[in-house]
N, C-alpha and C positions, 0 to 999 in steps of 0.2 A: 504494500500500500504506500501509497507516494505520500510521506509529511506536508499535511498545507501547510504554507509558509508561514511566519509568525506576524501580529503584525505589528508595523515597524512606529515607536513613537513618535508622536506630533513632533516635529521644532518647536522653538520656542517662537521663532518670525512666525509660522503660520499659526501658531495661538493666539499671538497677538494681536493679527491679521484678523484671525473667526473676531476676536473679540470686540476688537473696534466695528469691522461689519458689524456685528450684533447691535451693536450701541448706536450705531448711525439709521439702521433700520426700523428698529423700536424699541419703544421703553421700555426699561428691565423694571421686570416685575417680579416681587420676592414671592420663596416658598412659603406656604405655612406647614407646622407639624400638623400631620394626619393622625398619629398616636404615640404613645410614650410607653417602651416594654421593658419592665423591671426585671434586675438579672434572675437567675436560681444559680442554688451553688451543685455541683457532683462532683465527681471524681473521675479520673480520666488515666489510662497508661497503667503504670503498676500502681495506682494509688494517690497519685497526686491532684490537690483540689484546685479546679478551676471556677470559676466566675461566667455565666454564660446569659448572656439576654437572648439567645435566641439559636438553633429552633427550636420552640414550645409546641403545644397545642396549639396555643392561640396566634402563635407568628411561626409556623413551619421555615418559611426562608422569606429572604427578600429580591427576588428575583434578580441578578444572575446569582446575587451569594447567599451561600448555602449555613452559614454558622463563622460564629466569633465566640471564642474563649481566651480567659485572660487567664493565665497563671501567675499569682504573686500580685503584688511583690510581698516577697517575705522573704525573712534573714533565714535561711538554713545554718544549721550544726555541722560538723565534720559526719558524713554519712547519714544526712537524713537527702539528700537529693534524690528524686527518681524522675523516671523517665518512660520511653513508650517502647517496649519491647516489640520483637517482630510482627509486624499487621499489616494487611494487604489495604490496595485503593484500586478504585476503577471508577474512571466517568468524569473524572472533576481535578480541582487542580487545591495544592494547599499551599498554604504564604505563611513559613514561621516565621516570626519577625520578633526576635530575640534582642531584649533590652538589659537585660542584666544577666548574664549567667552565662554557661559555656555547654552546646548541645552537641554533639557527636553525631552525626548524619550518616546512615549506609543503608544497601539496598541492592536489592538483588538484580539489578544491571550493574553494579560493580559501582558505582558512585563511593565515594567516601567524602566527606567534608565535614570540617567541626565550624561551625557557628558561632561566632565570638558575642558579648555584648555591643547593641545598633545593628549588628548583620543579619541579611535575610536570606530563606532560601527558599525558592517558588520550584514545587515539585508540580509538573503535570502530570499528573499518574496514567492518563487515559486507558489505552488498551489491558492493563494490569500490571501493578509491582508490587514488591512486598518489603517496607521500610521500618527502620529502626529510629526512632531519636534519643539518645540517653546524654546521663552528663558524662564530661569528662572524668577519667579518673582521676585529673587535679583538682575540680571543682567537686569531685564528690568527697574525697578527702579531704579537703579544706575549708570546702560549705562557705558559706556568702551569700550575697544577694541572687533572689533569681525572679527576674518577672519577664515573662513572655507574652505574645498575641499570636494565635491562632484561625485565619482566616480558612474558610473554605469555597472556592469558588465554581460555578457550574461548568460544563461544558457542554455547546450543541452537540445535538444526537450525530451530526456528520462528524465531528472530533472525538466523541468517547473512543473513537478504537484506533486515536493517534498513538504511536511508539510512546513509550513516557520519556521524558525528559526533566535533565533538573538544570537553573539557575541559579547563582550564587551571587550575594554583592557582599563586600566587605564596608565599615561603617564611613568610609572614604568615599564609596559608590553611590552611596544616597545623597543626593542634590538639597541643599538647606535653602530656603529664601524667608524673607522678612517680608511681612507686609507692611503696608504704610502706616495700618493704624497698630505696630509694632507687634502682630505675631509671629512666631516662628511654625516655618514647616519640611517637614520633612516628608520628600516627597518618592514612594517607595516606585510609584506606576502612574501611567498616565500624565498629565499637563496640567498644571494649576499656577497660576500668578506667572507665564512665562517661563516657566523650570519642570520639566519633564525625569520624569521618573527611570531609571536605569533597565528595567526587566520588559521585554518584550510580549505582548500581551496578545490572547487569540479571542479574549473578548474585548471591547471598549470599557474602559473601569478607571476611576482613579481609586488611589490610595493612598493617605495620606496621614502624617501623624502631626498634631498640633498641638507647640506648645504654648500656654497664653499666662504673661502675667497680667495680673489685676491691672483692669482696666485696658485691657487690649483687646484685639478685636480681627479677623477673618471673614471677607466675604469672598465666596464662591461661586461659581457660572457653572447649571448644568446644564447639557445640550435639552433640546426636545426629548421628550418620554424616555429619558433615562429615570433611575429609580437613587431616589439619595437617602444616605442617612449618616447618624453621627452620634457615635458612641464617646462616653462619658468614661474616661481610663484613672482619672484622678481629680478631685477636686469637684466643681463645679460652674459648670457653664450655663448661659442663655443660647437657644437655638431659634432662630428666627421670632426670638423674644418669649419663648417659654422655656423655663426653667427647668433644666434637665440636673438632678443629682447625680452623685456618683454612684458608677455603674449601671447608667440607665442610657438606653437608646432611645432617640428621636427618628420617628421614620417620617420624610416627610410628602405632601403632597405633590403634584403633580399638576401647579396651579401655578408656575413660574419658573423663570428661569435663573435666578439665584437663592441665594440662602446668605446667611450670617450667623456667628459663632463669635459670643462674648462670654470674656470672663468678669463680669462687673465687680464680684466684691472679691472673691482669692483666686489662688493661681489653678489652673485647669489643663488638664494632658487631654486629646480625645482625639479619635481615631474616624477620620471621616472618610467615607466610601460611597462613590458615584459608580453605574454601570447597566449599561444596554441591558432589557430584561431580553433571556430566551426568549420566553413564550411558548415551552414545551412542556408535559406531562413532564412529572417527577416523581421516579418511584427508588425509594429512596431503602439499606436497611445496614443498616453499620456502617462498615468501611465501604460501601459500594452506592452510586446514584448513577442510576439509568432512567430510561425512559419507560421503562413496561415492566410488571414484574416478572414476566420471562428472561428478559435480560438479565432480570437481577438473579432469579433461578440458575441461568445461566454460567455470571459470573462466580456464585459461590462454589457450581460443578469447577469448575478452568483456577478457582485457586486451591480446593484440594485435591486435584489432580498434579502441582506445581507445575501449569502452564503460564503463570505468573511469574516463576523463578521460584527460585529459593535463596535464601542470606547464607553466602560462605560460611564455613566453619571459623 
């Protein structure tokens, strides 16, 4: 099967370009939130607790993405770290995006990579792999700070049975810019403020992590019928003027073409994400999201058969 190509990020000249067109054409008219999803806590991997607003019952996904989890932050002991032992994927793609702590990455195409604090690594898992994330043996012996984010992103039904592949950036490869009204962003994917995101993307998506001190301030441009929202990682923020706590997602409407992200009274971390919906059935069941549950039938036969691969000794 022939890999479709990936696709390649905006410039910054042509964002700026959409942008002013946009502005010259008509007037930008802000988001409002559509709803506001309180996290829940579980546990994930050999036991470690995550933080997740979503999927629930009441918010399955946000079309194209599929789940966000935050690990941490919390201080570890010398040997309280863990991690995600061998689990397979198929159909979708996952964004660790490691802030504190040191993750070990391998997988049954032979990948190996360790993940430093600020570094990410966008696995497309598509047609099937079976991957590992654990700490380092130095971090688990040493223990320290560890906070992570967990995205997971969909893919069309013509990409689920793409080869997998991984990306890697180092905390050097994510582009920082300041806004005017003094936020910081780090920008892992996609184009925002004229600064584009390092990882090559086969859906349209920003992703972006923001940091705000008191009294600063982010506004955002989403295209037409993209799907926006903006999760709450620390602190607390305003999102197109309603007040979002920590660890709570704002999903917003579909009634404008920007938004804003204030931190009026303390300082605010949050994670905001723009992205093309599918628009396809989602049959969803562990490690595995396809489009039918045959598929999914399917894929659970192709990874205990180990047509997935298997992780080296």
């Amino acid at each position: 099967m022939t890999t479709p190509a990936l696709a390649a990020p905006a410039t910054a000249d042509t964002a700026d370009t959409a942008d002013t067109a946009d502005t010259l054409t008509a007037p930008a008219t802000g988001r409002t939130v559509a709803r506001v999803a309180q996290p829940f806590h579980t546990y994930e991997g050999a036991g470690f607790p995550v933080r997740r607003p979503f999927p629930t019952e009441e918010l399955p996904f946000v079309d194209p993405f599929l789940m966000i989890d935050q690990v941490g932050p919390v201080e570890l002991a010398p040997g309280e770290a863990k991690g995600a032992p061998p689990h397979p994927h198929r159909g979708f793609e996952t964004i660790q995006y490691v802030l504190d702590g040191d993750i070990a990455n391998a997988d049954s195409r032979g990948h190996r990579a360790v993940v430093r604090g600020g570094g990410v690594q966008w696995l497309t898992a598509g047609s099937g792999i079976v991957h590992e994330a654990l700490p380092t043996p130095e971090f688990l012996a040493s223990g320290g700070r560890q906070h992570m984010l967990q995205i997971w992103l969909n893919l069309p039904a013509h990409l689920k049975n793409v080869p997998p592949h991984s990306q890697n950036a180092e905390p050097s490869d994510l582009p920082v810019v300041r806004t005017p009204e003094g936020a910081e962003l780090t920008v892992l994917a996609g184009t925002t403020h004229g600064t584009t995101g390092p990882f090559a993307t086969r859906t349209p998506v920003l992703v972006a992590h923001g940091r705000l001190a008191p009294g600063t301030r982010a506004e955002f441009t989403v295209p037409t019928g993209h799907n926006a929202m903006v999760y709450v990682m620390r602190g607390e923020a305003t999102v197109s003027g309603t007040p979002l706590p920590d660890g709570h997602l704002a999903v917003l409407a579909q009634d404008g073409d920007r938004f804003t992200v204030d931190a009026p009274a303390t300082a605010a971390e949050v994670l905001v994400l723009t992205g093309e919906p599918i628009s396809e059935p989602v049959a969803r069941s562990g490690p595995f999201v396809m489009n039918t549950p045959a598929e999914l039938r399917q894929a659970e036969r192709d990874y205990r058969q180990g047509l997935m691969g298997r992780m080296p000794a």
